[in-house]
C-alpha positions as YAML, in Angstrom:
chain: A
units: angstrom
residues:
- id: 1
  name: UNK
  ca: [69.91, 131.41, 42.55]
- id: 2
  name: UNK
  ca: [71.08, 130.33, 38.51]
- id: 3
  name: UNK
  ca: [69.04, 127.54, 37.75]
- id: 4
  name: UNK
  ca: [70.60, 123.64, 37.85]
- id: 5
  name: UNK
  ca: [72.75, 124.80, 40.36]
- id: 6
  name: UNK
  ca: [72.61, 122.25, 42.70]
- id: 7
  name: UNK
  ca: [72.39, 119.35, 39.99]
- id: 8
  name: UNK
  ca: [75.87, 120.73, 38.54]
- id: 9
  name: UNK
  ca: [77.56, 122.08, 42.07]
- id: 10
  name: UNK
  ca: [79.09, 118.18, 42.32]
- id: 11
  name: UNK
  ca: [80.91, 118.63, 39.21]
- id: 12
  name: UNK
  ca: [81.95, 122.23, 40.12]
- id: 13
  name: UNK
  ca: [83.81, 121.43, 43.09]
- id: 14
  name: UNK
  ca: [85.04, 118.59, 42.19]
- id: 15
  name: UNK
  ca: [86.88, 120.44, 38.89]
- id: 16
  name: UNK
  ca: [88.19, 123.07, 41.75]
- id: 17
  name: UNK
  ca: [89.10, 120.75, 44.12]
- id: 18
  name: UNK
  ca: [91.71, 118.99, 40.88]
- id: 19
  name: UNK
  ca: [93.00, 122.95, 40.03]
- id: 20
  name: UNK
  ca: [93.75, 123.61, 43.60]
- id: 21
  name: UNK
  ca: [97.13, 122.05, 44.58]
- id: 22
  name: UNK
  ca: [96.24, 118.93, 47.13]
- id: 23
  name: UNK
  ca: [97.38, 120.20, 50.74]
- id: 24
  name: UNK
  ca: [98.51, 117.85, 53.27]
- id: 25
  name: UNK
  ca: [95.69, 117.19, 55.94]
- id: 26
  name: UNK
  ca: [96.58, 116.96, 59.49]
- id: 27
  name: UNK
  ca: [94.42, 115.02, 61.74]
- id: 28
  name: UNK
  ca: [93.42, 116.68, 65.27]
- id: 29
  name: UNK
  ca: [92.71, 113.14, 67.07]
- id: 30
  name: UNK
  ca: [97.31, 113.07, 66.52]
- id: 31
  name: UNK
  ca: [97.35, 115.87, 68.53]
- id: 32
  name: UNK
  ca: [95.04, 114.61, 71.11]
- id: 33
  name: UNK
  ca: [97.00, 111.60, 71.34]
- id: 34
  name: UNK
  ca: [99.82, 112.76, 71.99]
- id: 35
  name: UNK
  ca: [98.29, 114.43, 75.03]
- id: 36
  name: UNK
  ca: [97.11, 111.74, 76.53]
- id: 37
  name: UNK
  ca: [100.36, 109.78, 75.83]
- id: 38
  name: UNK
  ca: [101.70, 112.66, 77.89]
- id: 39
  name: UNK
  ca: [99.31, 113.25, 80.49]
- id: 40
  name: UNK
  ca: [99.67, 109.30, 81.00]
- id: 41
  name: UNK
  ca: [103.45, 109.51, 81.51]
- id: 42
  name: UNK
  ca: [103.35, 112.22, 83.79]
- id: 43
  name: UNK
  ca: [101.15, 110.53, 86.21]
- id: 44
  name: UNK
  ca: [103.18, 106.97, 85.83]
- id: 45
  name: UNK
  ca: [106.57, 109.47, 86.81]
- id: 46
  name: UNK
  ca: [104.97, 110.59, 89.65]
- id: 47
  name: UNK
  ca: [103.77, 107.55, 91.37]
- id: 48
  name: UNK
  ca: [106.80, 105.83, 90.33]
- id: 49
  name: UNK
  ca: [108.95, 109.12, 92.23]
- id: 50
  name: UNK
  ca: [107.01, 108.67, 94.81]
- id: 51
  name: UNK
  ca: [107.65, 105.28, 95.39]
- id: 52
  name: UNK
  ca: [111.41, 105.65, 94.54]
- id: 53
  name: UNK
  ca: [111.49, 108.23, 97.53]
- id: 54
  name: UNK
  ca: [109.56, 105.80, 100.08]
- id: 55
  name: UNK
  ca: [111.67, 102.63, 99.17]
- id: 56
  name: UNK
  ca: [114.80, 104.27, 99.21]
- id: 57
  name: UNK
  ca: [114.30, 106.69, 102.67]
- id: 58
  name: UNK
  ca: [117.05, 106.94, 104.88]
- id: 59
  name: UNK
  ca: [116.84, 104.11, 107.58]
- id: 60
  name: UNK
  ca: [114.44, 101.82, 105.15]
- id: 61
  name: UNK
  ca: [111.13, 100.98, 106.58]
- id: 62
  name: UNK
  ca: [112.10, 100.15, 110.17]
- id: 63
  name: UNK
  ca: [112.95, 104.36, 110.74]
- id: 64
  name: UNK
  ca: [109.88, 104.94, 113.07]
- id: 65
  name: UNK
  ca: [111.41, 102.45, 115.40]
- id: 66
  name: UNK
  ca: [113.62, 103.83, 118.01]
- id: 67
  name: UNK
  ca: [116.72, 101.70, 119.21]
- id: 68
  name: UNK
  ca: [115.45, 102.09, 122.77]
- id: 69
  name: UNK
  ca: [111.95, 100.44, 121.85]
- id: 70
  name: UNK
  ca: [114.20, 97.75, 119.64]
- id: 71
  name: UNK
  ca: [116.06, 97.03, 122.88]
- id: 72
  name: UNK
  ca: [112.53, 96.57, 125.15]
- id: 73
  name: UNK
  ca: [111.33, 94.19, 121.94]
- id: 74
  name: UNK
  ca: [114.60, 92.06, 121.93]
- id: 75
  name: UNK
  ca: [113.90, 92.04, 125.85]
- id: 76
  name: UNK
  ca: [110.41, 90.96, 125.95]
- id: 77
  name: UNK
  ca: [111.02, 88.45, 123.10]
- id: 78
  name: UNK
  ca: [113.35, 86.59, 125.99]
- id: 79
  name: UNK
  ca: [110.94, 86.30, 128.57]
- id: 80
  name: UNK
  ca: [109.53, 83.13, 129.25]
- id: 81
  name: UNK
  ca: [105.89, 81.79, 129.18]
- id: 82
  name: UNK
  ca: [105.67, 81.22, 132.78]
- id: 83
  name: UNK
  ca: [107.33, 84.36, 133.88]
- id: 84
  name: UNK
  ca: [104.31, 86.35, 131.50]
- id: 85
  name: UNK
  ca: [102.01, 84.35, 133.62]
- id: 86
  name: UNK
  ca: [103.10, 84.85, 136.80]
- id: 87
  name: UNK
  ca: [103.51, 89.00, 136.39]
- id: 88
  name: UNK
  ca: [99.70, 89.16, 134.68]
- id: 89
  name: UNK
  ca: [98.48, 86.83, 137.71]
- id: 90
  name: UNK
  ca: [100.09, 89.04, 140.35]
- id: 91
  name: UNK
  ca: [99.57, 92.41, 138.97]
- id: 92
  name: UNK
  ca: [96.49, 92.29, 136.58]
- id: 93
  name: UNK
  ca: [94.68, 95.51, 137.47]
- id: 94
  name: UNK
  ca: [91.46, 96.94, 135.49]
- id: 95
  name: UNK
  ca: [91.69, 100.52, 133.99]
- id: 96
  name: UNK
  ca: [90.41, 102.34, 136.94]
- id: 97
  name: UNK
  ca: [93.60, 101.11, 138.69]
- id: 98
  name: UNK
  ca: [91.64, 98.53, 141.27]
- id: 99
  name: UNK
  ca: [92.93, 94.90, 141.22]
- id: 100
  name: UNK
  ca: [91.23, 92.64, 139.28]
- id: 101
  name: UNK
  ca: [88.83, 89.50, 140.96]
- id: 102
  name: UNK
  ca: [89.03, 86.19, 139.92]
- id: 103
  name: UNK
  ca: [85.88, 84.94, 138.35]
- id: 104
  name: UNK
  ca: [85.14, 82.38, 141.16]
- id: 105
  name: UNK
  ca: [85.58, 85.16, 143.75]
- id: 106
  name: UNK
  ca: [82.16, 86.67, 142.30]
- id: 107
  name: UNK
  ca: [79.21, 86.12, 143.89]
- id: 108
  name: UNK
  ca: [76.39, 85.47, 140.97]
- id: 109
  name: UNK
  ca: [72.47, 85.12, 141.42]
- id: 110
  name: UNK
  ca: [70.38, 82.11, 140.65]
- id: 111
  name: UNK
  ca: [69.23, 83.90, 137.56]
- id: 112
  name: UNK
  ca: [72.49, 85.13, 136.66]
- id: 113
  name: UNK
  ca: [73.92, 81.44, 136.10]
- id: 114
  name: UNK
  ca: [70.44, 80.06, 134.52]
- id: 115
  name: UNK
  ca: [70.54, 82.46, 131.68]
- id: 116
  name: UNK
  ca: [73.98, 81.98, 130.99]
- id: 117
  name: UNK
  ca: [73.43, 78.47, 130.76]
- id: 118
  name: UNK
  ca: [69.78, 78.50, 128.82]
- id: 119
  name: UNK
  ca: [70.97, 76.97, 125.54]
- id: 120
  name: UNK
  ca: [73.19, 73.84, 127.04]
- id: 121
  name: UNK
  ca: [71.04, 71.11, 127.35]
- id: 122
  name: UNK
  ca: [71.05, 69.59, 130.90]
- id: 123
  name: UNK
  ca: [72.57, 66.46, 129.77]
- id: 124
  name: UNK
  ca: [76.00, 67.60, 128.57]
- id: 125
  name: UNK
  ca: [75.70, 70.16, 132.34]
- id: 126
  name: UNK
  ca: [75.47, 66.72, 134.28]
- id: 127
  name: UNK
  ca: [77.89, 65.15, 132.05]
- id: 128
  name: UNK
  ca: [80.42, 67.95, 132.80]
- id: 129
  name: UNK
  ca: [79.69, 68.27, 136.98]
- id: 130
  name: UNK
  ca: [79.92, 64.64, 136.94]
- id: 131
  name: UNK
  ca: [83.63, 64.57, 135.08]
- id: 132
  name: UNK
  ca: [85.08, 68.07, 136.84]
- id: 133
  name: UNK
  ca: [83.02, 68.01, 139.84]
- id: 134
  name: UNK
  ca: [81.84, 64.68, 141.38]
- id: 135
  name: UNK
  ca: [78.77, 65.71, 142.14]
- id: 136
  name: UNK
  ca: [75.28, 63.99, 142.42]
- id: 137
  name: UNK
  ca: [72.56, 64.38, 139.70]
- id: 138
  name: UNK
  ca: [71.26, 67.47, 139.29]
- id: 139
  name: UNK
  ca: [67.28, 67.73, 140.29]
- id: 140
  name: UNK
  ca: [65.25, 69.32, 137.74]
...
């Protein structure tokens, strides 16, 4: 290696850098923004297709309802509150087919009713025998 080389290789590139003609320098990061400029629209087309197609389907949103089920919904929407009643009363049945029992129809144990009734205090149970039932004081 020529001694002072590295004192004077500054100066030496900086005196070929002048002689060279000064070439236009293109920055990578452009090209890599453009990509994701692109890569960004693409994705914004698709979801906006997408919802284009869904808005603007044949038949609009109501197209998984048949005219025969619109018919049973204008139907039902007729039917009075006391009519409901009455058919649920009459034909209640549970989903092994057998008729439903009314709650006072079952028979419940002693032990049955105190455990349901643990956390009311005994005043508000008197309180409510003696306003729906008219019965005497309850013995502790």
């Amino acid at each position: 290696m020529p001694e002072g080389y590295f004192e004077s290789f500054p100066e030496q590139m900086l005196e070929k850098a002048k002689a060279e003609p000064s070439a236009k320098i293109v920055s990578m990061s452009f090209a890599k923004r453009i990509f994701r400029y692109a890569a960004a629209a693409v994705v914004i087309g698709i979801i906006a297709l997408g919802a284009w197609i869904w808005v603007k389907r044949p038949g609009g949103v109501d197209n998984s309802i048949s005219q025969a089920d619109k018919d049973v919904l204008q139907k039902v929407q007729n039917i009075s509150d006391s009519e409901m009643t009455n058919y649920i009363e009459n034909s209640a049945l549970t989903a092994t087919g057998e008729k439903m029992v009314a709650s006072a129809d079952i028979d419940m144990r002693g032990e049955d009713a105190s455990l349901m009734l643990a956390d009311i205090p005994d005043e508000e149970l008197q309180q409510y025998l003696e306003q729906h039932n008219g019965s005497k004081p309850l013995l502790n």
